[in-house]
DSSP file (Angstrom, degrees, kcal/mol; ACC not computed):
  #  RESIDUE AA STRUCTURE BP1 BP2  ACC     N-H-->O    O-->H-N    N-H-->O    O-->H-N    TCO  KAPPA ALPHA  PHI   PSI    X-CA   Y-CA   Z-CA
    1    1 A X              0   0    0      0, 0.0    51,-0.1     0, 0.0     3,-0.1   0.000 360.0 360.0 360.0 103.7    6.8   -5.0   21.4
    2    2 A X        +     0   0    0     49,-0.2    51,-2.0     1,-0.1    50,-1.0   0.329 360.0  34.9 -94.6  25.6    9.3   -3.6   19.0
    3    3 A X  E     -a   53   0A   0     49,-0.2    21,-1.9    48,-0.1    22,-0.3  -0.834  65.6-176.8-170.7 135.0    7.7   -3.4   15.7
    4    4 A X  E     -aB  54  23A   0     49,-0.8    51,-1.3    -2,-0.4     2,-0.4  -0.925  14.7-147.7-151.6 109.6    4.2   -2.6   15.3
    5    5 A X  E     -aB  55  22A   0     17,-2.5    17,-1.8    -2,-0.3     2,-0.4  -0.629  13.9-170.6 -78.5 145.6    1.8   -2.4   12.1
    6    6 A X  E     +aB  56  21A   0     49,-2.0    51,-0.9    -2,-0.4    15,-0.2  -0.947  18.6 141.9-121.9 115.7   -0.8   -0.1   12.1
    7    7 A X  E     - B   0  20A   0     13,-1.6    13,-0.6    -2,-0.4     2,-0.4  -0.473  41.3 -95.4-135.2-163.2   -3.7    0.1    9.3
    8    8 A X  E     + B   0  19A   0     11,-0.2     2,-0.3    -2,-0.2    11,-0.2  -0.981  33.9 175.9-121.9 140.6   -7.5    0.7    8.9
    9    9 A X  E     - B   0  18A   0      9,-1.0     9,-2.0    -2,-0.4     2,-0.6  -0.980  30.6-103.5-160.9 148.9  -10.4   -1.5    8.8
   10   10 A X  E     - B   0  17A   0     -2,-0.3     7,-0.2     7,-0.2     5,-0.1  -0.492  15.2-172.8 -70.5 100.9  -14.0   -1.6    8.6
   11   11 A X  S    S+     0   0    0      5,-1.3     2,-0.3    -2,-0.6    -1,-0.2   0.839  93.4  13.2 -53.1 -17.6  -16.2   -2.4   11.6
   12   12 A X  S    S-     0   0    0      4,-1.1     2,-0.7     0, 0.0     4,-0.1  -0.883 111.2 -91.1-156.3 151.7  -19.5   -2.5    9.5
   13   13 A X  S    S-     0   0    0     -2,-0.3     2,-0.4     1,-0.2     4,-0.1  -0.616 106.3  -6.1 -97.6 111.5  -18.7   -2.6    5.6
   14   14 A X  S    S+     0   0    0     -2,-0.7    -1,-0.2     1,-0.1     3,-0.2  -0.092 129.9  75.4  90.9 -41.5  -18.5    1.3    4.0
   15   15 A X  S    S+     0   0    0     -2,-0.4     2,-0.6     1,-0.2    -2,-0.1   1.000  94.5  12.7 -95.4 -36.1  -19.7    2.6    7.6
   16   16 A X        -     0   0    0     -6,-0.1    -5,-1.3    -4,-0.1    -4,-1.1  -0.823  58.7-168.9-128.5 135.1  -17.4    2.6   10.3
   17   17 A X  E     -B   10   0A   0     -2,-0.6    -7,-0.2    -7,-0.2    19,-0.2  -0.831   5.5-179.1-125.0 151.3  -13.8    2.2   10.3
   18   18 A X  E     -B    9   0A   0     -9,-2.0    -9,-1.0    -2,-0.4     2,-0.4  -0.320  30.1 -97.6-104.4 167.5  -11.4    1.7   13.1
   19   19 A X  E     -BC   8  33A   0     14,-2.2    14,-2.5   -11,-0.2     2,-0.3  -0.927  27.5-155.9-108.2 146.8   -7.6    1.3   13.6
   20   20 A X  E     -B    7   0A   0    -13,-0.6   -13,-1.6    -2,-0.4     2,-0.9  -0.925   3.3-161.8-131.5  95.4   -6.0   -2.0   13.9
   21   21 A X  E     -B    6   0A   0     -2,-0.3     9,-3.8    10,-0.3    10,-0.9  -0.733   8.5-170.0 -80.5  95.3   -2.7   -2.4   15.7
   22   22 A X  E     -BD   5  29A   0    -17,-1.8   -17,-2.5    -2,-0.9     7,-0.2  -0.781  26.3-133.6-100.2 132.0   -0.5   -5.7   15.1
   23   23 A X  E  >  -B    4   0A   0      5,-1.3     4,-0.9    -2,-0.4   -19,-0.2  -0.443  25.5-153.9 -58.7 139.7    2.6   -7.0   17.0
   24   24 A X  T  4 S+     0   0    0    -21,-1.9    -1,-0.1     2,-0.1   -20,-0.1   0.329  86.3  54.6-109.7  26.7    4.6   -7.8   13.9
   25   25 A X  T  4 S+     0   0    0    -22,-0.3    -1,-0.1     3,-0.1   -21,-0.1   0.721 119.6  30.1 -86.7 -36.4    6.7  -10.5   15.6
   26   26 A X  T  4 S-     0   0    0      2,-0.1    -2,-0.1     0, 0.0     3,-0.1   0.733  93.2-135.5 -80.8 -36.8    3.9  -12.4   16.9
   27   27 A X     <  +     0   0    0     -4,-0.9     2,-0.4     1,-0.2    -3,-0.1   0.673  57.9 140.9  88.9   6.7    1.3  -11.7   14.2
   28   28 A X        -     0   0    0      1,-0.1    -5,-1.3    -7,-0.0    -1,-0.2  -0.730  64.2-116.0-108.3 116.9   -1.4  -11.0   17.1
   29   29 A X  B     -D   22   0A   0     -2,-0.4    -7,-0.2    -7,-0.2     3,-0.1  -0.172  37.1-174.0 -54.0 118.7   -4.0   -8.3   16.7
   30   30 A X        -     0   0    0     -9,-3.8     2,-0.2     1,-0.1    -8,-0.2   0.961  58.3  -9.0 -82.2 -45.4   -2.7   -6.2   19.8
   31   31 A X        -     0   0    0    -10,-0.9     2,-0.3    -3,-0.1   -10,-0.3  -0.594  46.7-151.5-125.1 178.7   -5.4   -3.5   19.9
   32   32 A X        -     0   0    0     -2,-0.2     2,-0.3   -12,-0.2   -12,-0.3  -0.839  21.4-169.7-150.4 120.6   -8.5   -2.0   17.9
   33   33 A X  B     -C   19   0A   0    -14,-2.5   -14,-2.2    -2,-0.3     8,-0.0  -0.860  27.6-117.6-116.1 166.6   -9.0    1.7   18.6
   34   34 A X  S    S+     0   0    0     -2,-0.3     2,-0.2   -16,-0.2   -23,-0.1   0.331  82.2  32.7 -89.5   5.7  -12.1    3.1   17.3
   35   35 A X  S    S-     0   0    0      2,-0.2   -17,-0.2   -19,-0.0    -2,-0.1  -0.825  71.9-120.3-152.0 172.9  -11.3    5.6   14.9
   36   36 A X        +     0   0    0     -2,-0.2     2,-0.2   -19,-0.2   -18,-0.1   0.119  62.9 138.6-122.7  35.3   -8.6    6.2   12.2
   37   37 A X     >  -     0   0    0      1,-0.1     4,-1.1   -18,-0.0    -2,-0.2  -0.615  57.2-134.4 -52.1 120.5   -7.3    9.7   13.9
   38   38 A X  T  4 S+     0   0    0     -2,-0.2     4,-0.3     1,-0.2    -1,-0.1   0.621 107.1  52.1 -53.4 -21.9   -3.8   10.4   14.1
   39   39 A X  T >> S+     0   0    0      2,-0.2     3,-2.2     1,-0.1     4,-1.1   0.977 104.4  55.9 -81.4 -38.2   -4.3   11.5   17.4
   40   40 A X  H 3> S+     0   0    0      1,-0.3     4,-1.3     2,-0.2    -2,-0.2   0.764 112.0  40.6 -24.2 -51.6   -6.0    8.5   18.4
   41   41 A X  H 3< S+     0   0    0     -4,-1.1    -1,-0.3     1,-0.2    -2,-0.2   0.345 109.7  55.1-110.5  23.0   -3.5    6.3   17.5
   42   42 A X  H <> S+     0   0    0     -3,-2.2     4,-1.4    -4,-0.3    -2,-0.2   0.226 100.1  64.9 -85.6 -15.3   -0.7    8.3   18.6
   43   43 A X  H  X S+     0   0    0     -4,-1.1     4,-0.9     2,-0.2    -2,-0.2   0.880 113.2  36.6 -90.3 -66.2   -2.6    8.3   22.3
   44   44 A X  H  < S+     0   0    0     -4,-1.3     3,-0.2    -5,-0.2    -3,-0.1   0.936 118.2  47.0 -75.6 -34.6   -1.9    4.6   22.3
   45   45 A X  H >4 S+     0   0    0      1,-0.2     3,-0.6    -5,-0.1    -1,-0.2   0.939 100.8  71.4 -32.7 -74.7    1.8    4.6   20.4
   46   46 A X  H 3< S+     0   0    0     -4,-1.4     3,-0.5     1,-0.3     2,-0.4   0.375  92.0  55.1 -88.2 -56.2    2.8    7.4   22.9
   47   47 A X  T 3< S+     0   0    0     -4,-0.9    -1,-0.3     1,-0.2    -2,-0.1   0.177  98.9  76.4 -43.2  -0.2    2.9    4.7   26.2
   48   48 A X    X   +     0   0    0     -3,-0.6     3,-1.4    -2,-0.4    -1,-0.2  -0.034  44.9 158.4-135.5  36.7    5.1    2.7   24.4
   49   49 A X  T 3   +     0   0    0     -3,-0.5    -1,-0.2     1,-0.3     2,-0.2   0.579  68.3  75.3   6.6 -70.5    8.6    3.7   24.1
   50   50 A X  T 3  S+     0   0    0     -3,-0.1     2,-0.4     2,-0.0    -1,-0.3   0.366  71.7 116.0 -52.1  -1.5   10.1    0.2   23.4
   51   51 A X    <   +     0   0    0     -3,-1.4    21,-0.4    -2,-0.2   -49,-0.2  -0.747  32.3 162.1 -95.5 132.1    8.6    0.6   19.9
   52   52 A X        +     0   0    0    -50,-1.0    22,-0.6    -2,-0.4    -1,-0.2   0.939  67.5  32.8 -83.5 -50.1   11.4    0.8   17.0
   53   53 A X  E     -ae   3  74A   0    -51,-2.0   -49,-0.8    20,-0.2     2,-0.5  -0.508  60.2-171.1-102.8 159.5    9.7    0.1   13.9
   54   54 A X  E     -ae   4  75A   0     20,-1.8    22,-2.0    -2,-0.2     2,-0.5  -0.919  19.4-158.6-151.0 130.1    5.4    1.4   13.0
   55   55 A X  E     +ae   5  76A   0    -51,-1.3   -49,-2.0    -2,-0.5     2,-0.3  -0.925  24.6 167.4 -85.6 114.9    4.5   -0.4    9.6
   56   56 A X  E     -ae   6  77A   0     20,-2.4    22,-3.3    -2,-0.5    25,-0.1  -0.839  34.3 -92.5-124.0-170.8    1.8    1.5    8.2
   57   57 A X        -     0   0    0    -51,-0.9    -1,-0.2    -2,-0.3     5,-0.1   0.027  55.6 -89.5 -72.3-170.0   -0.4    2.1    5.0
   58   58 A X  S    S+     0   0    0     19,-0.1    -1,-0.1     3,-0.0    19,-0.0   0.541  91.8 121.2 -93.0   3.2    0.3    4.6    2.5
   59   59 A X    >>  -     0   0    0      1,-0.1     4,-1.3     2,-0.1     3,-0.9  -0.106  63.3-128.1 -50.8 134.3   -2.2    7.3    4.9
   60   60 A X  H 3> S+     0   0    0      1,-0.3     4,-1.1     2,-0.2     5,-0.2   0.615  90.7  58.6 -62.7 -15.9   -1.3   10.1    6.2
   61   61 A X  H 34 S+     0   0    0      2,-0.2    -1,-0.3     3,-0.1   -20,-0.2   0.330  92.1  55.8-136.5  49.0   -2.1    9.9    9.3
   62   62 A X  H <> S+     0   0    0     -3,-0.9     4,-5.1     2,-0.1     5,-0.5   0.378 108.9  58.5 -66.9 -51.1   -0.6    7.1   10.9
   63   63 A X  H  X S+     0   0    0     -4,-1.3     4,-2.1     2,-0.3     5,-0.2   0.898 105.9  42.1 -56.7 -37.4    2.3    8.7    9.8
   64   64 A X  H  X S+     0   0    0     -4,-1.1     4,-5.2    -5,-0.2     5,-0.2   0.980 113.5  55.6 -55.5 -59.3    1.7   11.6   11.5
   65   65 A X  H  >>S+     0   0    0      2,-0.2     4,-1.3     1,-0.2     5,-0.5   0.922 108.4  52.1 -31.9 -63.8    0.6    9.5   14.4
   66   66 A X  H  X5S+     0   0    0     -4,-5.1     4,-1.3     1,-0.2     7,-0.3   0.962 108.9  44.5 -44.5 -61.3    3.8    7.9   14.2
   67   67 A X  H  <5S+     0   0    0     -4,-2.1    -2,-0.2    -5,-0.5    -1,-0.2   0.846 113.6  49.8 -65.6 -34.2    5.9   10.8   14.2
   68   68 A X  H  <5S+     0   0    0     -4,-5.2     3,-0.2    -5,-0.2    -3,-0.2   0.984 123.7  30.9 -69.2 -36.5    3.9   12.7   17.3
   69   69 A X  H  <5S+     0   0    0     -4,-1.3   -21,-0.2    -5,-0.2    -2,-0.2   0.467 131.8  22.0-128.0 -27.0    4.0    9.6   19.6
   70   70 A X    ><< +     0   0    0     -4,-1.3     3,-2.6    -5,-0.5    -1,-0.1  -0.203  55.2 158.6-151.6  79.8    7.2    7.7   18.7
   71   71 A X  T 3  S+     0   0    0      1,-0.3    -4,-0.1    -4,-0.2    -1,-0.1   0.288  75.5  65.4 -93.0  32.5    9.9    9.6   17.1
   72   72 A X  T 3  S+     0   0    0    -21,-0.4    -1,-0.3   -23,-0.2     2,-0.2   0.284  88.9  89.5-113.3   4.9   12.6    7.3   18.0
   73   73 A X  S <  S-     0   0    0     -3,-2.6     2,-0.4    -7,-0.3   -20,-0.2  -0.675  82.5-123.2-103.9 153.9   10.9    4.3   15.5
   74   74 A X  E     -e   53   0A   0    -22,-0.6   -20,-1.8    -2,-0.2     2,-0.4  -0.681  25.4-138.6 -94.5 157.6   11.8    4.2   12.3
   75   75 A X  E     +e   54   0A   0     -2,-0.4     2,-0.5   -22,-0.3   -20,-0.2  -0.883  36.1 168.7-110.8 117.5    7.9    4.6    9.8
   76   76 A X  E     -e   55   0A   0    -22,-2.0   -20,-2.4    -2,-0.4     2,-0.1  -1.000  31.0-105.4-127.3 148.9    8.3    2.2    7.0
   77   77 A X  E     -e   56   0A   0     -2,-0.5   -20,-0.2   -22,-0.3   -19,-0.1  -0.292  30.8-103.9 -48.2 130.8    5.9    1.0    4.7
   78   78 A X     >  -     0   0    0    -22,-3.3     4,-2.1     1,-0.2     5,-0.3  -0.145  14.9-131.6 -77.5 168.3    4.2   -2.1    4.4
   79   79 A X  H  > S+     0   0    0      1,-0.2     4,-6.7     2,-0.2     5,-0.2   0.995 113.9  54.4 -51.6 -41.3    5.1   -5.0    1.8
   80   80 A X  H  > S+     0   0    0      1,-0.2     4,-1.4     2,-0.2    -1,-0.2   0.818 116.0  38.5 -63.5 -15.1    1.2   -5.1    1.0
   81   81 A X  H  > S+     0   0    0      2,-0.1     4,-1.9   -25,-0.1     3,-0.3   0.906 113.6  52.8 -92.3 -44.6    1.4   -1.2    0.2
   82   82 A X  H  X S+     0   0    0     -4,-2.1     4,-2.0     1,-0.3     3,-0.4   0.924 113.6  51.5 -57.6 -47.0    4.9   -1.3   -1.5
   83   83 A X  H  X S+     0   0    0     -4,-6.7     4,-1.9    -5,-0.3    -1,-0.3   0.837 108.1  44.2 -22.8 -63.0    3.2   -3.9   -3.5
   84   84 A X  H  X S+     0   0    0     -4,-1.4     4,-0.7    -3,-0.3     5,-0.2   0.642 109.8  56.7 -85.3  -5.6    0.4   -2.3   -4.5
   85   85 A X  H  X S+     0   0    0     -4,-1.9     4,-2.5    -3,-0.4    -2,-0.2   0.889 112.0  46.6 -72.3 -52.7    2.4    1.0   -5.3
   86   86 A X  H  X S+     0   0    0     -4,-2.0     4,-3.7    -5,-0.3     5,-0.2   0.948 107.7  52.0 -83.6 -36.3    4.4   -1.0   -7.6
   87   87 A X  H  X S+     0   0    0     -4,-1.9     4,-2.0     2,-0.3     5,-0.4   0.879 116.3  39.8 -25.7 -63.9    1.7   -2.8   -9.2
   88   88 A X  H >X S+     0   0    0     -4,-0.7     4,-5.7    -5,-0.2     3,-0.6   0.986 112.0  57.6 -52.2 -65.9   -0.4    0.7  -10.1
   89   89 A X  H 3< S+     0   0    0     -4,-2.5    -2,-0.3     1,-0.2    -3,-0.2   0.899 116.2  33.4 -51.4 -59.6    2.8    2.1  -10.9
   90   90 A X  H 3X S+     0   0    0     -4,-3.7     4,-1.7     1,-0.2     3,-0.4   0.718 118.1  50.8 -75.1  -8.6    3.3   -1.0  -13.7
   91   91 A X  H <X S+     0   0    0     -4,-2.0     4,-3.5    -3,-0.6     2,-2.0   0.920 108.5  49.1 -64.9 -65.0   -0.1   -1.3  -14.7
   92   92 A X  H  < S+     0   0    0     -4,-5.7    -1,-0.2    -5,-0.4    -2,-0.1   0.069 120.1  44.0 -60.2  38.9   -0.3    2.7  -15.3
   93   93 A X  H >> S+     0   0    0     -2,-2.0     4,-2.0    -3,-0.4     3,-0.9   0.203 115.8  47.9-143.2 -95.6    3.3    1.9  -17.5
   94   94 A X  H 3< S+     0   0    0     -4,-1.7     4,-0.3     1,-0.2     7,-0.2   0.818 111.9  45.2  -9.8 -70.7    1.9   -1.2  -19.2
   95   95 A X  T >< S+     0   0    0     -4,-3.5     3,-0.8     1,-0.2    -1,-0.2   0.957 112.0  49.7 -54.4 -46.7   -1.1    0.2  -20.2
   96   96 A X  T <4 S+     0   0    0     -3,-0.9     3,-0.4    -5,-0.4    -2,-0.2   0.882 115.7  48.3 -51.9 -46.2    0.3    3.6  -21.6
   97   97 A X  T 3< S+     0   0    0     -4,-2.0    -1,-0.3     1,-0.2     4,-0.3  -0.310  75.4 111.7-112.8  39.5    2.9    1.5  -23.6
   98   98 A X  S <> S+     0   0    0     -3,-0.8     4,-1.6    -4,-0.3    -1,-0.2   0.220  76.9  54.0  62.9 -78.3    0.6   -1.4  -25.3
   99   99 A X  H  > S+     0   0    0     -3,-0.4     4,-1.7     2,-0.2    -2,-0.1   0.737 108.8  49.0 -75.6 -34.6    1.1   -0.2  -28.7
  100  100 A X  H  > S+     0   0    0     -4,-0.2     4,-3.6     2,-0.2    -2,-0.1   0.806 111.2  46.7 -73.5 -35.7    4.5   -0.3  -28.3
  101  101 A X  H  > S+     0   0    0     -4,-0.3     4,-0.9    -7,-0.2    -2,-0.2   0.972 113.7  51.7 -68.3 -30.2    4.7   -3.9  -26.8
  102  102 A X  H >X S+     0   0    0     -4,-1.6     3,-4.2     1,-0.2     4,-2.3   0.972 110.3  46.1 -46.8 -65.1    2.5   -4.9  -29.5
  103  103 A X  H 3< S+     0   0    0     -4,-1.7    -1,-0.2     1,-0.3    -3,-0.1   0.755 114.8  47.0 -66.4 -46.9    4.8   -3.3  -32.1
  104  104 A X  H 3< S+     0   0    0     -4,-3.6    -1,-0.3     1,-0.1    -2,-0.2   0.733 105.7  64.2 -80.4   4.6    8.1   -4.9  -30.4
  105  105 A X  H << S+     0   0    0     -3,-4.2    -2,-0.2    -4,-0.9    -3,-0.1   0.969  88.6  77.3 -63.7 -58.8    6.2   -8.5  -30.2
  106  106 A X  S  < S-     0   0    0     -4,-2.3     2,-0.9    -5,-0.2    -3,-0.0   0.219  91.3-120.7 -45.7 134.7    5.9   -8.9  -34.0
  107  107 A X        -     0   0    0      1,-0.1    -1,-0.1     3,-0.0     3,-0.1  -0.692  30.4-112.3 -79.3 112.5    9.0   -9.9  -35.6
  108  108 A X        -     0   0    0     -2,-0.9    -1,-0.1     1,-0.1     6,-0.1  -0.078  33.5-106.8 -66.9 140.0   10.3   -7.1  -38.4
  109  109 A X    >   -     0   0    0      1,-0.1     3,-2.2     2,-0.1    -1,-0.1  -0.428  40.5-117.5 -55.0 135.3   10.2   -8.5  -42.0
  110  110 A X  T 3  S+     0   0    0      1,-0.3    -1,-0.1    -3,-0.1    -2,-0.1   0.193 114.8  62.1 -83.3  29.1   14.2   -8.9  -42.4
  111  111 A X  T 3  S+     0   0    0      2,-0.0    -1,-0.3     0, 0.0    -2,-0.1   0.263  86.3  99.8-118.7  11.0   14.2   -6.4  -45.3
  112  112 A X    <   -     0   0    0     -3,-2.2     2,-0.3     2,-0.1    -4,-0.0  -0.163  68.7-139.5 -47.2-174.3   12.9   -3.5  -42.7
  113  113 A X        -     0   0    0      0, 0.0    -4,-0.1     0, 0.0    -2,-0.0  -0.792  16.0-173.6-117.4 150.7   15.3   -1.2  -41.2
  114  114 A X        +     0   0    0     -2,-0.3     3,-0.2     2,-0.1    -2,-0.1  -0.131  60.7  92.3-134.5  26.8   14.2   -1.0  -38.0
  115  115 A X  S    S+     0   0    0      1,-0.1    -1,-0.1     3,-0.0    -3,-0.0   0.668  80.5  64.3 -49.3 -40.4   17.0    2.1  -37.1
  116  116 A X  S    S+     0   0    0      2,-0.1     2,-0.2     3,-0.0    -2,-0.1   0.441  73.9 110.0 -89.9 -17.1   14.6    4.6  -37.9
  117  117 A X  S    S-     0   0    0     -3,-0.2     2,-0.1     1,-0.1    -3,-0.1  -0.393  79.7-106.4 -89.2 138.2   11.9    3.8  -35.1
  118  118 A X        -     0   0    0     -2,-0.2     2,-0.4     1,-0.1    -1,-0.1  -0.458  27.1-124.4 -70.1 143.4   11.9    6.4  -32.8
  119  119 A X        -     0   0    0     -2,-0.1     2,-0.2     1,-0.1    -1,-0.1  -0.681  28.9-120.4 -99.1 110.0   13.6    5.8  -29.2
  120  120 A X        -     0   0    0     -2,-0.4    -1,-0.1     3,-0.0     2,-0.1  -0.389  19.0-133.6 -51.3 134.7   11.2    6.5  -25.8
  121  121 A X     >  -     0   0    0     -2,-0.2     4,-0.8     1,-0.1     3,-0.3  -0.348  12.0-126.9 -83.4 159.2   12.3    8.8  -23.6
  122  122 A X  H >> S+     0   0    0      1,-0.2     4,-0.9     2,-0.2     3,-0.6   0.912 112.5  67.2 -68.5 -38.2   12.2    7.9  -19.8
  123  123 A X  H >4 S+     0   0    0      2,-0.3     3,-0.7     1,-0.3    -1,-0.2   0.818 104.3  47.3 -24.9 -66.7   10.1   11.3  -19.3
  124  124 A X  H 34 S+     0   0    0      1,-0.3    -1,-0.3    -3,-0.3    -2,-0.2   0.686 106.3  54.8 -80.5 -14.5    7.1    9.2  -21.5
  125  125 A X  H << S+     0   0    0     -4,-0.8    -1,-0.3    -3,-0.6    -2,-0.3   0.748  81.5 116.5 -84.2 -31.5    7.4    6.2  -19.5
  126  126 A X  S << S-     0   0    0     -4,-0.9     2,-0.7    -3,-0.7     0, 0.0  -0.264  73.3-121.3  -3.4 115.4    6.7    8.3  -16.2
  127  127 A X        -     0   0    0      1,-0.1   -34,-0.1   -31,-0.0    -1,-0.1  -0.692  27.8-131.6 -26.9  76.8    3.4    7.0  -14.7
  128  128 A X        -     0   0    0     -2,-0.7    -1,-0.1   -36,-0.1     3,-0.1   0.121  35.5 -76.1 -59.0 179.5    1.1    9.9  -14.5
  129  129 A X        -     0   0    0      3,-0.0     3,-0.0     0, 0.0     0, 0.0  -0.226  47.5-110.1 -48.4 145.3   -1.0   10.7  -11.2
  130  130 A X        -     0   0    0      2,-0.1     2,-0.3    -3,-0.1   -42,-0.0  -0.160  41.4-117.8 -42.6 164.6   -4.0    8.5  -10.3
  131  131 A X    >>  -     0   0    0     -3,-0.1     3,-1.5     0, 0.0     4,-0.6  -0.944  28.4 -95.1-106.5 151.4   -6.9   10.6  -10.8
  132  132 A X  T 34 S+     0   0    0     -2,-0.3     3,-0.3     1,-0.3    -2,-0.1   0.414 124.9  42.3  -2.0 -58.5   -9.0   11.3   -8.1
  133  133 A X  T >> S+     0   0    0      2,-0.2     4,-2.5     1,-0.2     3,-0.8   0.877 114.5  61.1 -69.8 -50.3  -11.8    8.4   -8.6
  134  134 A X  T <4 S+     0   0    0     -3,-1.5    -2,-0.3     1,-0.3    -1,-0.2   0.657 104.1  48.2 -53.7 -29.2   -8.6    6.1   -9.3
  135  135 A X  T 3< S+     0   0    0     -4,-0.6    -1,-0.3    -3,-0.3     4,-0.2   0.343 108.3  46.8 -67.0 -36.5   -7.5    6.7   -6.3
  136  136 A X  T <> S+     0   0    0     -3,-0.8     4,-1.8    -5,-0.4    -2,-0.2   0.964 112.0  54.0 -94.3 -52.7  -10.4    6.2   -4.3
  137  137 A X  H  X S+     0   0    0     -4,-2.5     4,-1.3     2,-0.3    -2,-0.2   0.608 106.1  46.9 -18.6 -49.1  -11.0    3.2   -5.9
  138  138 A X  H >4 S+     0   0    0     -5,-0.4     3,-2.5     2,-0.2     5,-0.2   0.493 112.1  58.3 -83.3-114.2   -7.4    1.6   -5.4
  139  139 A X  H 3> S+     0   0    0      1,-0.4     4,-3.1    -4,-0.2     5,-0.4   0.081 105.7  48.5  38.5 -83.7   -8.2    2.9   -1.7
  140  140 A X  H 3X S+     0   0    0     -4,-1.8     4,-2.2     1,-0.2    -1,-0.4   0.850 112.8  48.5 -43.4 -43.5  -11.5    0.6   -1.6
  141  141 A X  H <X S+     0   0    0     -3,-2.5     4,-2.3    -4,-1.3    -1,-0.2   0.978 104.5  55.7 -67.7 -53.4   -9.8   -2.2   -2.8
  142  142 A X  H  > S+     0   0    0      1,-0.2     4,-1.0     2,-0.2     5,-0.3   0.905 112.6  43.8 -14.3 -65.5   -7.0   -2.1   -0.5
  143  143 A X  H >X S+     0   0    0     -4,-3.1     4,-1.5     2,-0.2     3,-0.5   0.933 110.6  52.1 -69.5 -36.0   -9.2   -2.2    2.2
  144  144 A X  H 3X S+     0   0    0     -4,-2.2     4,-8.3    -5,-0.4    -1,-0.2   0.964 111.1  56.2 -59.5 -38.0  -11.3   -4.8    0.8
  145  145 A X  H 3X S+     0   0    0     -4,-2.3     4,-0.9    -5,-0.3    -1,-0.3   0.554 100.1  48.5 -69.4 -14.7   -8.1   -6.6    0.4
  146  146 A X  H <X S+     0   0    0     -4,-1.0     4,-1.7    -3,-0.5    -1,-0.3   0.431 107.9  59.8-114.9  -8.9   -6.5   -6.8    3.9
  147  147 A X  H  X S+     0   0    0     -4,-1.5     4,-3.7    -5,-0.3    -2,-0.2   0.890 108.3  47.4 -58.8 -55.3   -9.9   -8.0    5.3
  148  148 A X  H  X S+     0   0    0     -4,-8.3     4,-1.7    -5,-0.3     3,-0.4   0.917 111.6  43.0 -40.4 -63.4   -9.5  -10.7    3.0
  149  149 A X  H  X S+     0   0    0     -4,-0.9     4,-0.9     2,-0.2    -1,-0.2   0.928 117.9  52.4 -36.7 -59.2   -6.0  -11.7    3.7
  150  150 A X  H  X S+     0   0    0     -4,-1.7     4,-3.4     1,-0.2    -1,-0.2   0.776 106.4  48.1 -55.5 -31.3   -7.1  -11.2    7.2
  151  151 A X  H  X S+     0   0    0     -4,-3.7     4,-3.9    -3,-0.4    -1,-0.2   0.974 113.9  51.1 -66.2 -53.2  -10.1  -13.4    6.9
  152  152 A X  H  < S+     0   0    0     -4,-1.7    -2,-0.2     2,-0.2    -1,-0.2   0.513 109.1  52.7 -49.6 -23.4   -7.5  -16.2    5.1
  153  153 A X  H  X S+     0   0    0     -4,-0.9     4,-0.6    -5,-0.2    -1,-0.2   0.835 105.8  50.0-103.4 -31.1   -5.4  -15.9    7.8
  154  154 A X  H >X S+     0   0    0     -4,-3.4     4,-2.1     2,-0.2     3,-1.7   0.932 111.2  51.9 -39.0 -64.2   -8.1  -16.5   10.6
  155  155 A X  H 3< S+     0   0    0     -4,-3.9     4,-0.2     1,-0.2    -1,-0.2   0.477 100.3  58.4 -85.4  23.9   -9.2  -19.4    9.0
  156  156 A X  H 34 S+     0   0    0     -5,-0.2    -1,-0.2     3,-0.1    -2,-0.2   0.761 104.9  48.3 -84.6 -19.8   -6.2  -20.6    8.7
  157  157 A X  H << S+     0   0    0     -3,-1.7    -2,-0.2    -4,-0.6    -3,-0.1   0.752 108.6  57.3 -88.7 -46.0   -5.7  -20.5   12.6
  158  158 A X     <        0   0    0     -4,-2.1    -1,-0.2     1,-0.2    -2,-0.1   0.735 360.0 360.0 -76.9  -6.6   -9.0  -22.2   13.3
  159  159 A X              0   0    0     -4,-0.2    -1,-0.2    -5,-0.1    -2,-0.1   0.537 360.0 360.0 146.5 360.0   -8.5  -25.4   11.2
C-alpha cells in the first residue's frame, strides 16, 4: 500500500471517535483504530515502510503521527480539506466584501466619475482567523460530512 488516507470518525455520534485508515488506490477501509492519538496511529503507520504518501485532515495529529512513523512519505492534504479551506477562506472574503459587490453590481449613472472610489488594498481582503466557536463548528460539520459521503459511497456499493 503506497498511499494511505487517514481521518477521524465517530463510532457513536458526539461520543466516541476513532481513526479510519483507507488504501487510496483501492478505496477500501484498511483499518479502524480506536482512538484519534497520534501515537496510536503512528503504532500502525510505523510497520509499514512501503508507505509514500498519508492523506490526512487538517489535525494535528495525524500529522504528527505521520512524521514519527513514516518520514520517508510525503503528508499532503486531502481534496475534501483543501476544499473546505478554500471555501471558509471565500465565504470569510465574500461576506466581508458584500457592500462592495453590491456597489460594483449597479451600473454607474454615465455622468458619475467613478475615478474617485477608493481602491482595496489586498491587506483588507485578508480573511481574518475563524474564531474559536467558528472553528469548532466547521470541525463538526466536516465530520458530519465525510460520514455522509461515506454513507453515499456505501450505498452506492450495495446497489
Amino acid at each position: 500500500m503506497l498511499y494511505v488516507g487517514i481521518d477521524d470518525f465517530a463510532f457513536r455520534r458526539g461520543q466516541r471517535f476513532g481513526t479510519v485508515l483507507v488504501n487510496l488506490e483501492t478505496h477500501h477501509i484498511v483499518d479502524l483504530l480506536p482512538d484519534r492519538q497520534a501515537v496510536t496511529a503512528a503504532a500502525w503507520i510505523k510497520p509499514h515502510p512501503e508507505i509514500m504518501v498519508v492523506s490526512r485532515d487538517r489535525g494535528g495529529e495525524y500529522a504528527k503521527a505521520a512524521a514519527m512513523a513514516a518520514p520517508q512519505a510525503t503528508d499532503v492534504a486531502d481534496r475534501f480539506h483543501i476544499l473546505k479551506n478554500l471555501t471558509e477562506a471565500l465565504q470569510l472574503l465574500l461576506g466581508r466584501s458584500l457592500e462592495e459587490i453590491k456597489l460594483a453590481s449597479q451600473t454607474p449613472e454615465p455622468h458619475q466619475d467613478t475615478s474617485s472610489k477608493a481602491v482595496i488594498t489586498v491587506e483588507e481582503w485578508r480573511p481574518k482567523e475563524p474564531t474559536h466557536v467558528q472553528r469548532a463548528r466547521l470541525a463538526r460539520r466536516s465530520g458530519r460530512y465525510a460520514r455522509y459521503q461515506q454513507m453515499v459511497e456505501l450505498r452506492g456499493t450495495c446497489g
